[in-house]
N, C-alpha and C positions, 0 to 999 in steps of 0.2 A: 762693638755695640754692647754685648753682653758685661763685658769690664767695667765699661762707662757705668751698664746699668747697675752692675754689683758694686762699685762705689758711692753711686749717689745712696743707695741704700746701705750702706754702712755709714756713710755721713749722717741719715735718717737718723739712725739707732743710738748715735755716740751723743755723749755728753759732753758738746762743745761750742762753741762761741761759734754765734751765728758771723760774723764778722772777728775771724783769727786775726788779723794784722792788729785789729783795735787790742783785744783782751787776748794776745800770746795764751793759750795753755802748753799744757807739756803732758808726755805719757802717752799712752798706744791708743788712745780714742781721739788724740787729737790729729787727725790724718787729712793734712793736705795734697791735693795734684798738683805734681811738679809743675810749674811752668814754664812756659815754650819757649821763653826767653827771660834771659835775668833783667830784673829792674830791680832800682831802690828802693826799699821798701817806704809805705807812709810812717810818719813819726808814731811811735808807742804810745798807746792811749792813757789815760788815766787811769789808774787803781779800783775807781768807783763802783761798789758790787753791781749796780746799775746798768754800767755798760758791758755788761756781759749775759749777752741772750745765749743758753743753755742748750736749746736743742736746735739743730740745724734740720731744715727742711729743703729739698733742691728742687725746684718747679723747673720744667721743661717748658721749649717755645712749639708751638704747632701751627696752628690753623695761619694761614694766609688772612689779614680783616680784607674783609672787601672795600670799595671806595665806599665812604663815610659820607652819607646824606647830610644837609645843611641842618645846624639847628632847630629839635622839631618846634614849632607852635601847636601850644596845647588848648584845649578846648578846657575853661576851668569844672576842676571835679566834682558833682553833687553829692554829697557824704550821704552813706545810707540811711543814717537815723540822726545825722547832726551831733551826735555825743563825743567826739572825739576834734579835739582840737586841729587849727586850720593847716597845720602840716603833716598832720597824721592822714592814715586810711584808715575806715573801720573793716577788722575782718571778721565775718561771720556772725559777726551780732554781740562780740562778746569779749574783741581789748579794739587796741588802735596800734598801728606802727608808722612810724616815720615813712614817710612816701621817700626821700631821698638818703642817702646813707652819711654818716652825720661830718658838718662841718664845724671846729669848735672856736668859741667865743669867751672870752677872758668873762668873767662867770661875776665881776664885780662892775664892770661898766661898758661890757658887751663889746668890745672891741674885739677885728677879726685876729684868731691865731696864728701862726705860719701852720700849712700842713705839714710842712718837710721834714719836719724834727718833732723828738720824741714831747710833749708838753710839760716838761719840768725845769725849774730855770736854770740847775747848776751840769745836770744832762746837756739841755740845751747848749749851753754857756760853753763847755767841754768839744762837744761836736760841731759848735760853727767856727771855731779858732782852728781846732784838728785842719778841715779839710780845706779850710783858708789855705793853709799852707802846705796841705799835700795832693792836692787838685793837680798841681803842675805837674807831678810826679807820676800821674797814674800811666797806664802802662797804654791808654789806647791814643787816636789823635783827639775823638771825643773828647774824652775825659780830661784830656790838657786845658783844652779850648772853652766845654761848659762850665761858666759861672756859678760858685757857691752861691745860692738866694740865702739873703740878707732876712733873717729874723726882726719885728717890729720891732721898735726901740723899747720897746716897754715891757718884750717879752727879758729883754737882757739887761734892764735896770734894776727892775724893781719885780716884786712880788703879785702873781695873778692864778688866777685858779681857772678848770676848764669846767665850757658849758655847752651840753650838745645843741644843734642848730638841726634843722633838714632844711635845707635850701637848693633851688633850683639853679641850676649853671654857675657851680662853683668845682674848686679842688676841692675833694673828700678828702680828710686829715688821714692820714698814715701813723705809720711811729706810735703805735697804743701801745702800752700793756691792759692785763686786765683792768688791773688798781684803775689807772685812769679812764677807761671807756666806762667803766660801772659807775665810778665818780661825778664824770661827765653827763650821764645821764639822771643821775641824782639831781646835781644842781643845775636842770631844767625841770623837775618835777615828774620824775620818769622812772625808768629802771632799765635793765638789760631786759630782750627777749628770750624764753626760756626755747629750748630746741624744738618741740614742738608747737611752740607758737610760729617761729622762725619759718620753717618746713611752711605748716601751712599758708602763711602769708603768701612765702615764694611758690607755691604752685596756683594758687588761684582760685578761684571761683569755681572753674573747672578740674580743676585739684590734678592736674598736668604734671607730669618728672620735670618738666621743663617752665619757665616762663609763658612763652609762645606755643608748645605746644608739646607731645610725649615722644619725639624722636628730638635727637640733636639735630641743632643744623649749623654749620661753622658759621662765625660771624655774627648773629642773632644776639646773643652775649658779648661782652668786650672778656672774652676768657681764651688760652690756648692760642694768645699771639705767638705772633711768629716769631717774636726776639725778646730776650732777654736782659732788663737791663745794667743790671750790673757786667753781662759780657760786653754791652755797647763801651760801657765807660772802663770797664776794666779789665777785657779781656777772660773775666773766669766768673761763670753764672754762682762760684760758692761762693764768693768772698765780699767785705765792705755792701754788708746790707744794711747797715744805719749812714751810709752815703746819704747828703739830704737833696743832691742828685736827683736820685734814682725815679721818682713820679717826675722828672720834667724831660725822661728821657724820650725819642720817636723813632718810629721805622718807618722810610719810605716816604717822611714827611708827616707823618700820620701818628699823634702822641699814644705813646701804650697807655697812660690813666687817661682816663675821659672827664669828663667837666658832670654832674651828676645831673641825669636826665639828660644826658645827650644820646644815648642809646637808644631810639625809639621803639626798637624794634623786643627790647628785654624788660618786657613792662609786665608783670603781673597783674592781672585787671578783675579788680572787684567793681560790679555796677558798673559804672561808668567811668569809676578812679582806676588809678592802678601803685601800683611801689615797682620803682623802677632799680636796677641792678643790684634787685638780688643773686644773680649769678655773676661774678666777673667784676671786674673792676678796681676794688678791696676784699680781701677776707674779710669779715665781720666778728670779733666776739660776740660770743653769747651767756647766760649766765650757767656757766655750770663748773662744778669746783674743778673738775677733770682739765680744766684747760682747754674747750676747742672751738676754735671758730670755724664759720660755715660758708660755703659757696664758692670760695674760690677765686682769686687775683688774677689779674687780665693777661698773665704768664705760668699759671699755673695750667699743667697738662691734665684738664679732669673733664671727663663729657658726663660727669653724672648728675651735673644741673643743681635741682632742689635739694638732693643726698648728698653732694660733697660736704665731705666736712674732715679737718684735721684734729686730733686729739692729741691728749695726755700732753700739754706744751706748758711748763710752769706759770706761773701766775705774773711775774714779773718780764715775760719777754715780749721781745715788739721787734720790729724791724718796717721797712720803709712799705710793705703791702699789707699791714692789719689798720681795720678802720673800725667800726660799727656803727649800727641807729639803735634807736632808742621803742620801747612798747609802754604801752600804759592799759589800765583799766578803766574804762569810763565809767 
C-alpha cells in the first residue's frame, strides 16, 4: 500500500500527460505502472499542444454510495431579495451563483454541447475519431463493449463557441480547461467564482465544512465513490482521462457522475434555495491564476468537503472530471 501510495504521489509531482498513451512523453518524470497484462496499445494521438494535460493528479475510490433515492421534487426557491437571475442563488446579500454546476450551450443559437469532450472543435474532432477506433482495444470487457457517444453534428461541422447554462437534471459538461470555463461564463454575462466566494457559497447559511452539515458523512456528497472510472474501462485509474467514456461509466448499476441536482441530500441552503453539488460530482475551476479548482469529483478521495481544493494545475489542462458554474454581482 505504502508503494502504491509513493507512486501515485510521484505521479502528482511529475510533469506529465494526464493521459500518456494519447501524448507519449519521454524522460524520468514520465513513469508509468507496468501493467498486469500486455495489450495493444491505442493509436498515437495527434501532435496538438492541446492534447497534452501536464500535471497528472491520481483520485482514489472509497466510500460505498448508498442506494440512490428517486429524483428529488423541489419545492421552487424564493430568492432572498429577487436581485439575482432565475438560476442563480443569492449569497449573503452580496453576488449570485449558479444553483446547478454548469452545462454548456453553443453561445450563438443555444444548442446543447456534448459534455464528454473537451469544447473545442479541432480537440474535439481529434478525440472522437481516436477512441472510435481504439474502444475495441481497451484492456477491460467494459471498455470493449461501451459505446463512444457521438458528438452533435454541429459540434464536428462547423464553428461554435461555449455558453454557461445552470440547469436542473442534466450531464454537467466535463473536459474544461481554464480558457474555456472563464470563457463560458463570459458569454452568459458572468464570470468565474473567486475562492472565497466559492467556499462561502458551499457551506451555507450555516457556514458548515460540509454542505449538510460539520462532520462528513459517506454518501451525502456524490464524492469518494467506490470505483474509479478509468480502472472500469481500462484497467489502470492513471491513464486515458480525456476518454469521452469516462462520465457515462457505473458501479453496481449506479452512474459515478450524477445528472445535476440529483443529489438531494448535497444541497447547500440559503433561505429556502440552496446550490446543489458543491462537493462531489465535478471539480469546479475557479478564477485564480494559480490554477485550482475546488470540491472535489465523485472519485476523488477527499472528506474535506468546502476546503477541498486542488492547485497550481496549468491553465490549459482538462480531463473528463473538471466542470464549473458561474457567479455574478447583482
Amino acid at each position: 500500500m505504502r508503494a502504491k501510495r509513493g507512486a501515485l504521489l510521484g505521479c502528482l509531482l511529475a510533469l506529465a500527460s494526464c493521459d500518456r498513451d494519447e501524448a507519449p512523453t519521454t524522460g524520468a518524470s514520465a513513469r508509468a505502472p507496468a501493467p498486469a497484462a500486455p495489450a495493444p496499445p491505442p493509436p498515437a494521438a495527434s501532435a496538438l499542444p492541446y492534447d497534452t494535460p501536464r500535471l497528472l493528479f491520481l483520485p482514489d475510490a472509497g466510500d460505498l454510495a448508498p442506494t440512490e433515492a428517486p429524483f428529488p421534487e423541489l419545492m421552487p426557491p424564493t430568492p432572498l431579495l429577487g436581485r439575482c437571475p432565475a438560476e442563480m442563488v443569492e449569497i449573503s446579500h452580496s453576488f449570485c451563483i449558479d444553483r446547478y454546476e454548469t452545462s454548456l450551450r453553443d453561445a450563438a443559437q443555444h444548442r446543447t454541447l456534448s459534455p464528454y469532450y473537451h469544447p473545442e472543435q479541432t480537440q474535439l474532432r481529434a478525440t472522437h475519431q481516436r477512441w472510435l477506433s481504439a474502444a475495441a482495444r481497451s484492456s477491460t470487457r467494459l471498455g470493449r463493449s461501451l459505446q463512444v457517444p457521438a458528438p452533435p453534428a454541429f459540434q464536428l461541422e462547423g464553428p461554435f463557441d461555449v455558453r454557461a447554462t445552470s440547469e436542473r437534471g442534466v450531464t454537467p459538461s466535463g473536459y474544461l480547461n481554464l480558457e474555456r470555463a472563464t470563457r463560458s461564463c463570459k458569454n452568459a454575462g458572468k464570470r468565474l467564482c473567486t475562492r472565497d466566494e466559492w467556499v462561502l457559497a458551499c457551506r451555507g447559511q450555516q457556514g458548515r465544512k460540509f454542505p449538510y452539515g460539520d462532520s462528513y458523512e459517506p454518501g451525502r456528497c456524490n464524492v469518494f465513490r467506490e470505483a474509479h472510472p478509468a480502472a472500469l474501462l481500462h484497467g489502470d485509474a492513471s491513464i486515458h482521462h480525456l476518454d469521452p467514456r469516462l462520465n457515462l461509466t457505473e458501479e453496481r448499476g449506479r452512474p459515478l457522475l450524477r445528472r445535476t441536482g440529483e443529489t438531494s441530500t448535497c444541497r447547500s441552503e440559503w433561505g429556502n434555495d440552496a446550490v446543489y453539488d458543491m462537493v462531489g460530482n465535478l471539480d469546479e475551476w475557479i478564477d485564480d491564476p494559480d490554477g485550482t479548482f475546488v470540491g472535489g469529483f465523485f472519485s476523488r478521495a477527499t472528506k474535506e468537503g468546502c476546503d477541498a481544493a486542488i492547485q497550481s494545475h496549468p491553465a490549459e489542462y482538462y480531463d473528463y472530471s473538471l466542470g464549473t458554474r458561474c457567479c455574478t454581482t447583482p
